[in-house]
PyMOL Python script that loads the backbone (N, CA, C, O; Angstrom):
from pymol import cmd

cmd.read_pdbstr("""\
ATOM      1  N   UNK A   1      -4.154   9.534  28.023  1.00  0.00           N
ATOM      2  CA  UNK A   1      -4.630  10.278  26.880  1.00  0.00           C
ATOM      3  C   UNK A   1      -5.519   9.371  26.042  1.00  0.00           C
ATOM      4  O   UNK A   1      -4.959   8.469  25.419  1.00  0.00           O
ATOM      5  N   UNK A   2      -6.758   9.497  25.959  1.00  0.00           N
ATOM      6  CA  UNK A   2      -7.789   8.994  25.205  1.00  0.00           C
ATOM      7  C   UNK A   2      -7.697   9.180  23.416  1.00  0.00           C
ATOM      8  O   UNK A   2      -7.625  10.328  22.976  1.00  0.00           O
ATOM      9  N   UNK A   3      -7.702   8.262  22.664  1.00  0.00           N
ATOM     10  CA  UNK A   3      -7.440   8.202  21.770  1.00  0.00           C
ATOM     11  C   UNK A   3      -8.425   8.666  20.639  1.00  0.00           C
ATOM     12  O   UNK A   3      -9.636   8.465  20.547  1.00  0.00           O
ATOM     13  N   UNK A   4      -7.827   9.140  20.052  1.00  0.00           N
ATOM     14  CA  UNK A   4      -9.018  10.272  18.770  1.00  0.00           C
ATOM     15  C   UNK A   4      -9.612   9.483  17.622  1.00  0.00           C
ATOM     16  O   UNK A   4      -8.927   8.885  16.792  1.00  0.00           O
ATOM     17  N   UNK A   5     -10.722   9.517  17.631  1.00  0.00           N
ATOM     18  CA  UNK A   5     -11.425   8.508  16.974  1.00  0.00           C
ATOM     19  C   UNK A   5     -10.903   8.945  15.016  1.00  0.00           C
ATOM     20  O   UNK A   5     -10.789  10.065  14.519  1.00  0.00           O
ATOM     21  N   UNK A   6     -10.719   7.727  14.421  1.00  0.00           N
ATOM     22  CA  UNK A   6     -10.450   8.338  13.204  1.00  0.00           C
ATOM     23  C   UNK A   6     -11.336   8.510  12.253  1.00  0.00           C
ATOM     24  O   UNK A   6     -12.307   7.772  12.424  1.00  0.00           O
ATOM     25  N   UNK A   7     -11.433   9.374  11.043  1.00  0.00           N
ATOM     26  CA  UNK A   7     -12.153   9.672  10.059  1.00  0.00           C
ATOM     27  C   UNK A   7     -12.370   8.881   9.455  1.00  0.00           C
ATOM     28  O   UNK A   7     -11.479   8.962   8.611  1.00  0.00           O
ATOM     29  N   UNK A   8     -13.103   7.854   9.143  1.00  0.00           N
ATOM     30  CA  UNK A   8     -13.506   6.733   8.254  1.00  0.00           C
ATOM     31  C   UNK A   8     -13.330   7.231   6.556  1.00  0.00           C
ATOM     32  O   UNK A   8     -12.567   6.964   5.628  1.00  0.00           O
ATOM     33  N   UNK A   9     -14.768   8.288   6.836  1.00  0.00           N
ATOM     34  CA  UNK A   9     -15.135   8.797   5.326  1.00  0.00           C
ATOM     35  C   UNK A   9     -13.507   9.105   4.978  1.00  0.00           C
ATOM     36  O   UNK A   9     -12.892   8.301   4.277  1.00  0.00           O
ATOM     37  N   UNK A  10     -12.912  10.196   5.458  1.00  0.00           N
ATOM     38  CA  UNK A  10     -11.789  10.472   4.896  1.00  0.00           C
ATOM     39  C   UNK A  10     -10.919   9.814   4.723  1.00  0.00           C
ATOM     40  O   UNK A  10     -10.252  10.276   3.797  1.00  0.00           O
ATOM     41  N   UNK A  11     -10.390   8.670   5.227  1.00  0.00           N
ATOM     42  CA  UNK A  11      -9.239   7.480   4.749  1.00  0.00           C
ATOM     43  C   UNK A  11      -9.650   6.774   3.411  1.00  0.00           C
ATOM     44  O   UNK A  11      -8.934   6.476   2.455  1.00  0.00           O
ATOM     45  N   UNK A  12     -11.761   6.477   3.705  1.00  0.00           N
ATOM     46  CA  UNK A  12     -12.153   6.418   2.400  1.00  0.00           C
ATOM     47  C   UNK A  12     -12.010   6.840   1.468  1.00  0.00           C
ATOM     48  O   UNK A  12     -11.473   6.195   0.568  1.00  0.00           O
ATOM     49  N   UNK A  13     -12.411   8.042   1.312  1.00  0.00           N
ATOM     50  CA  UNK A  13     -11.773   8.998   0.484  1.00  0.00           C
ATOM     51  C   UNK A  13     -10.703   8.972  -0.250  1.00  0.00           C
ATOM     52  O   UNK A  13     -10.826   8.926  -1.474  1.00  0.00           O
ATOM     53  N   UNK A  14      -9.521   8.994   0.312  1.00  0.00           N
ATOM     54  CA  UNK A  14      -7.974   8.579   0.238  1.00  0.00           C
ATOM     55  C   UNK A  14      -7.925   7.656  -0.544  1.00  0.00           C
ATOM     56  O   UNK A  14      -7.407   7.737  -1.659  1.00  0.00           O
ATOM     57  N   UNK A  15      -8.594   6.385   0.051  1.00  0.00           N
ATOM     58  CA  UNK A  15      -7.982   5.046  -0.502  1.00  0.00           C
ATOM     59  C   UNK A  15      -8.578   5.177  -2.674  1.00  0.00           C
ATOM     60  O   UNK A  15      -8.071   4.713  -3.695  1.00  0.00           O
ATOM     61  N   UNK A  16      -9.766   6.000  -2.420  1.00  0.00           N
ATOM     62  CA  UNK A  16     -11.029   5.671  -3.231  1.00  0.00           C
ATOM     63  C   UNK A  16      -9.903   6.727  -4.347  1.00  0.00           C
ATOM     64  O   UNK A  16      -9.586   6.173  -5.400  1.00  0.00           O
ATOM     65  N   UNK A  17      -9.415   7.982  -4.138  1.00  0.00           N
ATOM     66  CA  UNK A  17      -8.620   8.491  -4.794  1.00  0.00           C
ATOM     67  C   UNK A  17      -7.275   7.849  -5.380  1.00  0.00           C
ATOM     68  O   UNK A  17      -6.888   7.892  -6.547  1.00  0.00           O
ATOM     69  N   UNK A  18      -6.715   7.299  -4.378  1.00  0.00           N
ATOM     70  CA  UNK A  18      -5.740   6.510  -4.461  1.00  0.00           C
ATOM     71  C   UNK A  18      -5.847   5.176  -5.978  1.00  0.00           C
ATOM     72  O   UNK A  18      -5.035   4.851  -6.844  1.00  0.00           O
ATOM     73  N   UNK A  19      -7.247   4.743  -5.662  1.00  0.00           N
ATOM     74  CA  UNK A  19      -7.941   3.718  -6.488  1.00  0.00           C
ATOM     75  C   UNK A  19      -7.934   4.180  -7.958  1.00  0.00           C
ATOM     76  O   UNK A  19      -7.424   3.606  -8.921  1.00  0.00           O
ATOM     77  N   UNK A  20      -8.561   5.255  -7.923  1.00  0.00           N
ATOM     78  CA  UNK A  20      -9.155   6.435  -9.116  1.00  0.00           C
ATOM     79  C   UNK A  20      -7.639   6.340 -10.228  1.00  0.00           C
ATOM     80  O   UNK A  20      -7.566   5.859 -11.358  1.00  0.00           O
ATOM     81  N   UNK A  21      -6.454   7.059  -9.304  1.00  0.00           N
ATOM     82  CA  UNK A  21      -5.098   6.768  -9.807  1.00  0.00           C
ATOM     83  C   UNK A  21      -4.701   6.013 -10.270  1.00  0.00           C
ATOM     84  O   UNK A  21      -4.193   6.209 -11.374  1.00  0.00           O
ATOM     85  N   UNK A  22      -4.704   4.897  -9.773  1.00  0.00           N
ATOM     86  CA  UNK A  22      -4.226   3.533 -10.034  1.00  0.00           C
ATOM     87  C   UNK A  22      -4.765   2.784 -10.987  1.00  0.00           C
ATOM     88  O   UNK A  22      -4.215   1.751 -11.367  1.00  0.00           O
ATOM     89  N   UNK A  23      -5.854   3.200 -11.460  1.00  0.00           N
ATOM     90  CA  UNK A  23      -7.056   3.119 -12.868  1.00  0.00           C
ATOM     91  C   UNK A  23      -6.290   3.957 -13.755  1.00  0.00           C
ATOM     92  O   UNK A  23      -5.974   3.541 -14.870  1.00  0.00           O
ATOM     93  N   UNK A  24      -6.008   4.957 -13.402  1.00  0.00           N
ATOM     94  CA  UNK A  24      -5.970   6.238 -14.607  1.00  0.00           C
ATOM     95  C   UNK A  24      -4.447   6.226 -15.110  1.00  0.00           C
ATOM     96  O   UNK A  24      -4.133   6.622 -16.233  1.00  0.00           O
ATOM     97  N   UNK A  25      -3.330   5.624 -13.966  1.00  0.00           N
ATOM     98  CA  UNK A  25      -1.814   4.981 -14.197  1.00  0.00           C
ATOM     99  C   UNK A  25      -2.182   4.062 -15.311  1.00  0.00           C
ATOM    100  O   UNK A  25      -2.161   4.326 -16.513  1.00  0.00           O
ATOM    101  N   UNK A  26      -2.474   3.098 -14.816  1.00  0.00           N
ATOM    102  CA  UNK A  26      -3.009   2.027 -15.739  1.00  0.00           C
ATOM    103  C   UNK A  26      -3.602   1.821 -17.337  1.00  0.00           C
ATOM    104  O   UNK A  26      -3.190   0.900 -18.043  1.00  0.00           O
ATOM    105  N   UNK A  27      -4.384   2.573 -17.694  1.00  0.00           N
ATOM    106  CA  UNK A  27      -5.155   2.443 -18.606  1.00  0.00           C
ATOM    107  C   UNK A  27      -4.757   3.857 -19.366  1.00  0.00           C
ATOM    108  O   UNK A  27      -4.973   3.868 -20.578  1.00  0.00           O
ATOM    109  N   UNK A  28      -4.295   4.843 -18.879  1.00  0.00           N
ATOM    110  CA  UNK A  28      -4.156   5.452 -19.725  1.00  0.00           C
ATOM    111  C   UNK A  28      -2.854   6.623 -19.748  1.00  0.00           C
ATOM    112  O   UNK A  28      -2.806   7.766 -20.205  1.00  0.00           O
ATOM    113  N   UNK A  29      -1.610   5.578 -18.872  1.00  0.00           N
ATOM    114  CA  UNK A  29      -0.449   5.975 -19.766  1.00  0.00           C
ATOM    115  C   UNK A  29       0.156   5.598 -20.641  1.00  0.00           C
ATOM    116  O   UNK A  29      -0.389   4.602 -21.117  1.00  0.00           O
ATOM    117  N   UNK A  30       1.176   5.909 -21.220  1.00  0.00           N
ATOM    118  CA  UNK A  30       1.965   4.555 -21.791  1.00  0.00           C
ATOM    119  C   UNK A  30       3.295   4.857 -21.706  1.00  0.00           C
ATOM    120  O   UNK A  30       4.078   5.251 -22.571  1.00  0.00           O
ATOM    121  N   UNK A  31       3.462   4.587 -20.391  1.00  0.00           N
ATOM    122  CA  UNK A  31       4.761   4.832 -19.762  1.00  0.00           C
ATOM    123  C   UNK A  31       5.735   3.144 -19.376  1.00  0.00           C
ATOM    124  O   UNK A  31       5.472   2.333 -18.487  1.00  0.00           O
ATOM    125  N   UNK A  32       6.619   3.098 -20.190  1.00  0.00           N
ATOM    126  CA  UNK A  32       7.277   1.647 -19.960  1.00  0.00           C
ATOM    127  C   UNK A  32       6.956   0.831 -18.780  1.00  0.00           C
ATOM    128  O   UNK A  32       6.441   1.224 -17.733  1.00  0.00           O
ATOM    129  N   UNK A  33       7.375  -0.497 -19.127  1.00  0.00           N
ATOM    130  CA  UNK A  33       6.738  -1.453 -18.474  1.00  0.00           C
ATOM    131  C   UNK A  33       7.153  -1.007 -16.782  1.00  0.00           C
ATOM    132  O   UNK A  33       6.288  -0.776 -15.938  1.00  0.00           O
ATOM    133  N   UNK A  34       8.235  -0.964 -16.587  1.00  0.00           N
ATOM    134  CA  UNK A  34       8.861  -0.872 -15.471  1.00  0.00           C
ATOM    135  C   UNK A  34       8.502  -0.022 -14.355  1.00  0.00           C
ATOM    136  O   UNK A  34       8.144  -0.326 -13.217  1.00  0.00           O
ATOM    137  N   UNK A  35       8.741   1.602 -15.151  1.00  0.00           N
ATOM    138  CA  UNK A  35       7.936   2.443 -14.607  1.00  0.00           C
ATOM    139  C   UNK A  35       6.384   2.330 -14.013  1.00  0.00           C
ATOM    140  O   UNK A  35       6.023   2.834 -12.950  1.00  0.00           O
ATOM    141  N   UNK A  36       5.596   1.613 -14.861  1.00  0.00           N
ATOM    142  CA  UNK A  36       4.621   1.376 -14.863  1.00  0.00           C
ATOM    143  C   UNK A  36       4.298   0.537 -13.145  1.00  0.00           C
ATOM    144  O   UNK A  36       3.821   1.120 -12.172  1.00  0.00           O
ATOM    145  N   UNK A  37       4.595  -0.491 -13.181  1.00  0.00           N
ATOM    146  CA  UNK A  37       4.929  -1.377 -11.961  1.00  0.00           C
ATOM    147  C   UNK A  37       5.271  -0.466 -10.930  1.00  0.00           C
ATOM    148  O   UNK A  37       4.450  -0.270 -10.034  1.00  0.00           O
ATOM    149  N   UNK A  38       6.182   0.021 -10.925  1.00  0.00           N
ATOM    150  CA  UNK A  38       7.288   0.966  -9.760  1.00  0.00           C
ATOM    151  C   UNK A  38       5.760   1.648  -9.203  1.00  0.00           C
ATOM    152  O   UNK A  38       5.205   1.220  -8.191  1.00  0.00           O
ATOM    153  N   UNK A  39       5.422   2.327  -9.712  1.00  0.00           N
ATOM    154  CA  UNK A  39       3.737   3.560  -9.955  1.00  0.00           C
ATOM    155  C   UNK A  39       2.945   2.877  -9.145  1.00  0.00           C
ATOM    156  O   UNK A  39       2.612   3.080  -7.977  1.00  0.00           O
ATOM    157  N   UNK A  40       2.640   1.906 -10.028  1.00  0.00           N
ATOM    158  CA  UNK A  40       1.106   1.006  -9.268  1.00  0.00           C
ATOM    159  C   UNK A  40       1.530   0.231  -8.322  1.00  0.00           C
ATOM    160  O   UNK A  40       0.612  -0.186  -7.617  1.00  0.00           O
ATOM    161  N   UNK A  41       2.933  -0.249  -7.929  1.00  0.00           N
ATOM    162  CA  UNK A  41       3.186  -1.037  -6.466  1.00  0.00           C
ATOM    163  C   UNK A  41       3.266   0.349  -5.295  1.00  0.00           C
ATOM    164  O   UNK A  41       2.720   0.176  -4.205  1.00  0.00           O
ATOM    165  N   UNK A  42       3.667   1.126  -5.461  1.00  0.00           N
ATOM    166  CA  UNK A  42       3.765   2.662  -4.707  1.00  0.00           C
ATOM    167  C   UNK A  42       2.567   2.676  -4.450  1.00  0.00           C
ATOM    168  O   UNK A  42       2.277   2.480  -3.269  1.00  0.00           O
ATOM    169  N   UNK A  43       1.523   2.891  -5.367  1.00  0.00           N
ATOM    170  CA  UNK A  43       0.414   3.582  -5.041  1.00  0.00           C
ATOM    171  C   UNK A  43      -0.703   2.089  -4.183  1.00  0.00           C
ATOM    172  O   UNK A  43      -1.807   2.157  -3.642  1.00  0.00           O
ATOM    173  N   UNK A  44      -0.009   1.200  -4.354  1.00  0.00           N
ATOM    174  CA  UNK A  44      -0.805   0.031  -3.920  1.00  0.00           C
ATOM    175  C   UNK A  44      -0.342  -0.472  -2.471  1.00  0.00           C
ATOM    176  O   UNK A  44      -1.054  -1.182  -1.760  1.00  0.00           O
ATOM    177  N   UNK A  45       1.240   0.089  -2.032  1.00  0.00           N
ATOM    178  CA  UNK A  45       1.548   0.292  -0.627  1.00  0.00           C
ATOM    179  C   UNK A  45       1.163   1.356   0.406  1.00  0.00           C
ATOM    180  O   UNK A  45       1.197   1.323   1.636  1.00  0.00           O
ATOM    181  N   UNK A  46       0.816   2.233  -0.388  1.00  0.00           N
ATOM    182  CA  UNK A  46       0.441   3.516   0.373  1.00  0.00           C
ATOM    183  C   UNK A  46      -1.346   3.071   0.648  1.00  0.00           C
ATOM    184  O   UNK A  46      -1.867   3.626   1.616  1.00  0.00           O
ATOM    185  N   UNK A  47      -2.050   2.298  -0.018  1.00  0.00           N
ATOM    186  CA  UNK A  47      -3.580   2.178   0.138  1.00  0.00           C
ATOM    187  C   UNK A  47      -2.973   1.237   1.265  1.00  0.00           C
ATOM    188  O   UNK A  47      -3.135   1.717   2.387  1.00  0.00           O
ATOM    189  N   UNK A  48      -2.265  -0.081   1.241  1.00  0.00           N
ATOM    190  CA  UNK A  48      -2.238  -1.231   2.108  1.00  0.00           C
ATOM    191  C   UNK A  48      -1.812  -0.268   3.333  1.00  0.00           C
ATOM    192  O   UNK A  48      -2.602  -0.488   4.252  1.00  0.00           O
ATOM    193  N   UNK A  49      -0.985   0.593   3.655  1.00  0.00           N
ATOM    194  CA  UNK A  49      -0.777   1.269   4.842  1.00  0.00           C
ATOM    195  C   UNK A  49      -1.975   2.273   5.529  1.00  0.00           C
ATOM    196  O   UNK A  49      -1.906   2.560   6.725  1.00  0.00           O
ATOM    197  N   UNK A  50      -2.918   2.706   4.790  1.00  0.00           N
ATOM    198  CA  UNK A  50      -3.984   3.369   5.016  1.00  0.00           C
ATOM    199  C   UNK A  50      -5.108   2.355   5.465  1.00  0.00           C
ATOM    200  O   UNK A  50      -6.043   2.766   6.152  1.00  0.00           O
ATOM    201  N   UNK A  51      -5.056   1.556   5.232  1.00  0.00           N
ATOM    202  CA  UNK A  51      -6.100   0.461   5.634  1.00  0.00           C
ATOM    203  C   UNK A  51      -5.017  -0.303   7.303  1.00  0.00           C
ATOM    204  O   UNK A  51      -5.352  -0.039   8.458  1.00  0.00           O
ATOM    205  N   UNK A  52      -3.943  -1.095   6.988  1.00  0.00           N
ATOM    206  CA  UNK A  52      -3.393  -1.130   7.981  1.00  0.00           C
ATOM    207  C   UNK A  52      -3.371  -0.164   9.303  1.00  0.00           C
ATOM    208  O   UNK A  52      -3.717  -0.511  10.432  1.00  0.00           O
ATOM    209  N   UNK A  53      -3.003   0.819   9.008  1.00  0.00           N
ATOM    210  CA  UNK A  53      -3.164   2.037   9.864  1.00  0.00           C
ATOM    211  C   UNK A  53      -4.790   2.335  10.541  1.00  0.00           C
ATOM    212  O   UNK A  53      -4.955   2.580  11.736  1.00  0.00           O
ATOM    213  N   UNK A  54      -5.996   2.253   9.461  1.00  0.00           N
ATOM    214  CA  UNK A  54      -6.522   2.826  10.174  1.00  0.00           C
ATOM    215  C   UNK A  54      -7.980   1.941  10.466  1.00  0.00           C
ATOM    216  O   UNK A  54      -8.649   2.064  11.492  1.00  0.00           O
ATOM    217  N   UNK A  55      -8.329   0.962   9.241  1.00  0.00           N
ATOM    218  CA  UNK A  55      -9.207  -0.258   9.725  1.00  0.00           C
ATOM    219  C   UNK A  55      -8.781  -1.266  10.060  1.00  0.00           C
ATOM    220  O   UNK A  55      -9.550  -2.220   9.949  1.00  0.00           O
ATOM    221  N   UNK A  56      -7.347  -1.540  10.633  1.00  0.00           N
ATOM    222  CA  UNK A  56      -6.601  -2.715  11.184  1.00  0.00           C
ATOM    223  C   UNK A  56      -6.065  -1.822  12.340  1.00  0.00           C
ATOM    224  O   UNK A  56      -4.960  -2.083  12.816  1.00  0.00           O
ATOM    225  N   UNK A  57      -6.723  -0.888  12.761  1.00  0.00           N
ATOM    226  CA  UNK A  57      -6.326   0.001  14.312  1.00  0.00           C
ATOM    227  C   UNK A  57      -4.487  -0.108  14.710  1.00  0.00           C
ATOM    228  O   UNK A  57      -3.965  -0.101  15.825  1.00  0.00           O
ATOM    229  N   UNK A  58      -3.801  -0.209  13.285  1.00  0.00           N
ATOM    230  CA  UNK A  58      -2.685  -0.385  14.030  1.00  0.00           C
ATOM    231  C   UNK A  58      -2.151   0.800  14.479  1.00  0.00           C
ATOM    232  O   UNK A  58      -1.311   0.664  15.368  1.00  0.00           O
ATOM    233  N   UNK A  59      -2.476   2.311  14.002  1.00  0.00           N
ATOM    234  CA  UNK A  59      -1.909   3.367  14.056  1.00  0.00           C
ATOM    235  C   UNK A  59      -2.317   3.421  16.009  1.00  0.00           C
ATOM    236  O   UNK A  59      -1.284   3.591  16.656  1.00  0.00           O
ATOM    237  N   UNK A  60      -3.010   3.357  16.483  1.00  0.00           N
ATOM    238  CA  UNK A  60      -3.186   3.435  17.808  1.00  0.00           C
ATOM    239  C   UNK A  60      -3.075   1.814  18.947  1.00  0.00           C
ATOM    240  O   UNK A  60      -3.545   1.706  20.079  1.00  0.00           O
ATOM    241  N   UNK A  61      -2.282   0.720  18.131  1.00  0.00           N
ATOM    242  CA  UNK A  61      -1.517  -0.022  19.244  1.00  0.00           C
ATOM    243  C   UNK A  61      -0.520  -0.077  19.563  1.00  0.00           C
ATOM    244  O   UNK A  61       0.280   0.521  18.843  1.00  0.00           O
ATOM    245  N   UNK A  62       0.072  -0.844  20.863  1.00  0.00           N
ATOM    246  CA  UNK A  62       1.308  -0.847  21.081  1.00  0.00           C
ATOM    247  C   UNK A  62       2.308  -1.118  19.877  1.00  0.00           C
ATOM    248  O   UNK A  62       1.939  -1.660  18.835  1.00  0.00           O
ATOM    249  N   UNK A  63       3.493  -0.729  20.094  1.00  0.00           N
ATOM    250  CA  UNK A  63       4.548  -0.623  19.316  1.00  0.00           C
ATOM    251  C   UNK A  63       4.989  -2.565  18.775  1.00  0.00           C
ATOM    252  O   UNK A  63       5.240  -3.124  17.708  1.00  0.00           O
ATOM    253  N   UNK A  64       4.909  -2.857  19.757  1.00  0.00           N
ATOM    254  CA  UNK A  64       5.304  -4.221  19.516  1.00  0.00           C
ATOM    255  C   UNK A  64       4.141  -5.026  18.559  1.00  0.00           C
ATOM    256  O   UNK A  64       4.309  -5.773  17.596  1.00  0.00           O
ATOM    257  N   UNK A  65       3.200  -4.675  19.063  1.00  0.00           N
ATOM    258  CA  UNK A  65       1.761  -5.267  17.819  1.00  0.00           C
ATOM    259  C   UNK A  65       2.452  -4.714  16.602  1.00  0.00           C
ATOM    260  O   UNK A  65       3.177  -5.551  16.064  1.00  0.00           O
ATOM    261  N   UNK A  66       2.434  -3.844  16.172  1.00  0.00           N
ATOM    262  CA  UNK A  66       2.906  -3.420  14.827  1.00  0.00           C
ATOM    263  C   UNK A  66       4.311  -3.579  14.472  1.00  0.00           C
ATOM    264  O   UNK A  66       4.749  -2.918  13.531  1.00  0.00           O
ATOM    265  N   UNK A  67       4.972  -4.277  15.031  1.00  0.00           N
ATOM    266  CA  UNK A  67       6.369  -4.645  14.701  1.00  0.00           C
ATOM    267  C   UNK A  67       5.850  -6.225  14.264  1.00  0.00           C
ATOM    268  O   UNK A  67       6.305  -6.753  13.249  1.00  0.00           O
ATOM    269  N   UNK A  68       4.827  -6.936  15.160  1.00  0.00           N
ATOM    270  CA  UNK A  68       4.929  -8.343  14.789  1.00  0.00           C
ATOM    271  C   UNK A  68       3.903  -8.033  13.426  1.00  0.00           C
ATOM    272  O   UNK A  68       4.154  -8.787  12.486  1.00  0.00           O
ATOM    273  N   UNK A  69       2.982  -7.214  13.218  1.00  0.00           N
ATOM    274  CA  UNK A  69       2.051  -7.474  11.849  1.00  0.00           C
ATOM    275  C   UNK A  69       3.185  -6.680  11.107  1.00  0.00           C
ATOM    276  O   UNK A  69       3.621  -7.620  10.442  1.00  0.00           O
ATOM    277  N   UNK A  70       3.970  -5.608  10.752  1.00  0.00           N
ATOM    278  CA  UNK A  70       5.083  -5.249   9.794  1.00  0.00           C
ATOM    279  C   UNK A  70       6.079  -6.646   9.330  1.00  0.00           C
ATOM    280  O   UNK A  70       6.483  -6.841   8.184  1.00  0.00           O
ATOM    281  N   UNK A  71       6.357  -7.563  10.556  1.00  0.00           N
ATOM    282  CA  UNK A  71       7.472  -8.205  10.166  1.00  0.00           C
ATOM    283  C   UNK A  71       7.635  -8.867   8.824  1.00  0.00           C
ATOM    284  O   UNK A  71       8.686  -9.134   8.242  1.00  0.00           O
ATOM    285  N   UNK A  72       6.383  -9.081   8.444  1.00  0.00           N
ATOM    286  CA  UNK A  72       6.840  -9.994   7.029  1.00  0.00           C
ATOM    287  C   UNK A  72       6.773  -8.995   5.792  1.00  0.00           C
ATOM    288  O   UNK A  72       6.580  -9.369   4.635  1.00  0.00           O
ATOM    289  N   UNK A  73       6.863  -8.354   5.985  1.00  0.00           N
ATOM    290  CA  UNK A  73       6.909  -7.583   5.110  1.00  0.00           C
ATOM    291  C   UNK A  73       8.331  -7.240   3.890  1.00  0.00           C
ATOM    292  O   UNK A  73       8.311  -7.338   2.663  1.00  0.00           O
ATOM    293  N   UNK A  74       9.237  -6.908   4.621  1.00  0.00           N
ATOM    294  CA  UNK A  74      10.580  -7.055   3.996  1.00  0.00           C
ATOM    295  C   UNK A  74      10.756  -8.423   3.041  1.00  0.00           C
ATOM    296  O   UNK A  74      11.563  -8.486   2.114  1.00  0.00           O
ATOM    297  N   UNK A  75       9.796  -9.573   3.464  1.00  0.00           N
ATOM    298  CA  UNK A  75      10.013 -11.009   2.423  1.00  0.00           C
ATOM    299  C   UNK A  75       8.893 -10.522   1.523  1.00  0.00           C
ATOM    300  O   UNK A  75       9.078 -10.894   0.365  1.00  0.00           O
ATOM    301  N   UNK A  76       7.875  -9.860   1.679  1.00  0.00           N
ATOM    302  CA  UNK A  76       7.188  -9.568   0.667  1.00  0.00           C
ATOM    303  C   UNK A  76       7.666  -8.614  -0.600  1.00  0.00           C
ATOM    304  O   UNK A  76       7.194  -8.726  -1.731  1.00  0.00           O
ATOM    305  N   UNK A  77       8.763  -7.580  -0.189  1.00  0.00           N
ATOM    306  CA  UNK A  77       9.498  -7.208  -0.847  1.00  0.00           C
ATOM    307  C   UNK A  77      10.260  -7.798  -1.541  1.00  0.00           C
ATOM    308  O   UNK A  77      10.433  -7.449  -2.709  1.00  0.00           O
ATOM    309  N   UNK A  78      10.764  -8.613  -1.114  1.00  0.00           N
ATOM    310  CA  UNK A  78      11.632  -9.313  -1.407  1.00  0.00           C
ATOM    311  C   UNK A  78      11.546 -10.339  -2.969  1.00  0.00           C
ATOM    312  O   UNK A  78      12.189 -10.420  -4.015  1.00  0.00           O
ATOM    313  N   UNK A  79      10.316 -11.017  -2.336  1.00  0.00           N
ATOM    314  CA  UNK A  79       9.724 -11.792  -3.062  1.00  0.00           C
ATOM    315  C   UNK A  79       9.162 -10.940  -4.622  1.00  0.00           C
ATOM    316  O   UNK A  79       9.174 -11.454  -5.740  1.00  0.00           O
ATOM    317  N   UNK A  80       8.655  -9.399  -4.243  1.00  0.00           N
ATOM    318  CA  UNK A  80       8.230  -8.854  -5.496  1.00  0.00           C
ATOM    319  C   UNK A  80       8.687  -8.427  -6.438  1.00  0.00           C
ATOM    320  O   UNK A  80       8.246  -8.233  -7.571  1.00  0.00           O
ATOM    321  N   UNK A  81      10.481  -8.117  -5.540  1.00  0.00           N
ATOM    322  CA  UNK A  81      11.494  -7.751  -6.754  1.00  0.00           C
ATOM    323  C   UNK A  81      12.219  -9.078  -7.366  1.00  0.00           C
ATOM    324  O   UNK A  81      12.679  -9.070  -8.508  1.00  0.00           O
ATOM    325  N   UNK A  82      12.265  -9.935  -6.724  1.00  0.00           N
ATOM    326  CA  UNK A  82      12.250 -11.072  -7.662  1.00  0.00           C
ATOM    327  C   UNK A  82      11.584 -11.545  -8.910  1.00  0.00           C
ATOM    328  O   UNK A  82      12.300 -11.918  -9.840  1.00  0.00           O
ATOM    329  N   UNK A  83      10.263 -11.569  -9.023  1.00  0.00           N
ATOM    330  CA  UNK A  83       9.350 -11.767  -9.559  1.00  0.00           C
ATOM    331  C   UNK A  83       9.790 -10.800 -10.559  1.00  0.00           C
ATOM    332  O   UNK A  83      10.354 -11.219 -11.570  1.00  0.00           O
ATOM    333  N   UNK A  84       9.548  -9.254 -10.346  1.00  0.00           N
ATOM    334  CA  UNK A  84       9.274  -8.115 -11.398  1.00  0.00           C
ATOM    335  C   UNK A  84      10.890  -8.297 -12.020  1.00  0.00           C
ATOM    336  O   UNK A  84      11.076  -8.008 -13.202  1.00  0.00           O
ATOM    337  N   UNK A  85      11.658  -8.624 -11.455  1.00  0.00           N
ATOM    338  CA  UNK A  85      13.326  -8.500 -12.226  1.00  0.00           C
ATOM    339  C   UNK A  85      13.170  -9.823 -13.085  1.00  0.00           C
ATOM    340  O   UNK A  85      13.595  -9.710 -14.235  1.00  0.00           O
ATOM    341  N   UNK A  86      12.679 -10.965 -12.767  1.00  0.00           N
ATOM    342  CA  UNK A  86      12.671 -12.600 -13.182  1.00  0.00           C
ATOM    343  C   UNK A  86      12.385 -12.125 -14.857  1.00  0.00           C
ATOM    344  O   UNK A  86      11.548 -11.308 -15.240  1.00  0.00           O
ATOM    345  N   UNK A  87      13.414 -12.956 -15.746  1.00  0.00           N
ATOM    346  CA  UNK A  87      13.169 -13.488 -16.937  1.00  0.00           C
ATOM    347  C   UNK A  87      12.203 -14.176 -17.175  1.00  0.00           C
ATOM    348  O   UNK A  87      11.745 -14.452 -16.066  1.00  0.00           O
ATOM    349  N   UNK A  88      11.606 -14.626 -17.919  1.00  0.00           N
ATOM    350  CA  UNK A  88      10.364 -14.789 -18.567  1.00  0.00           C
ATOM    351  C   UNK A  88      10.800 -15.873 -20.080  1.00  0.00           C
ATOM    352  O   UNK A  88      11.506 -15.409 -20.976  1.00  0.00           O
ATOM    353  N   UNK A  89      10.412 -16.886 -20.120  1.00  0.00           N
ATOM    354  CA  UNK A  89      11.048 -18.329 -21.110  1.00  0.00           C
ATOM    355  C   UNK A  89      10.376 -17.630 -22.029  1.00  0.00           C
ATOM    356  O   UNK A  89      10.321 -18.031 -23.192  1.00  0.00           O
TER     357      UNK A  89
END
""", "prot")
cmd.dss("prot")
cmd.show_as("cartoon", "prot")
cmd.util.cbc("prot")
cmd.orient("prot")
């Protein structure tokens, strides 16, 4: 089965909307700090998976390619809820 070429413009699109949001979260809510973060890391994983997926061709390689580029990921988590929970001197 030959593989279906993907929509560029439209992931563009996506990401560029996605972007638009993440401006408009930003600047003009004023929704607590926390919330705030939670919002713009969401909306900033969902662009990194749209780009992963579709200009890093992972959505159409083997399973194991995308297990070794996913793997670090869970420490990146890791690392961010540290940071965002961390006290501040």
């Amino acid at each position: 089965m030959a593989n279906k070429k993907p929509n560029y413009y439209l992931v563009w699109l996506y990401l560029l909307v996605l972007t638009i949001a993440e401006v408009g979260v930003a600047f003009l809510s004023g929704l607590p700090f926390e919330v705030l973060v939670f919002i713009l890391l969401s909306l900033a994983i969902w662009k990194a998976a749209l780009v992963a997926m579709y200009y890093m061709h992972l959505r159409f390689e083997p399973p194991r390619l995308v297990i070794i580029a996913l793997a670090p990921l869970p420490l990146a988590v890791l690392i961010t809820i540290v940071v965002v929970t961390m006290e501040v001197f």
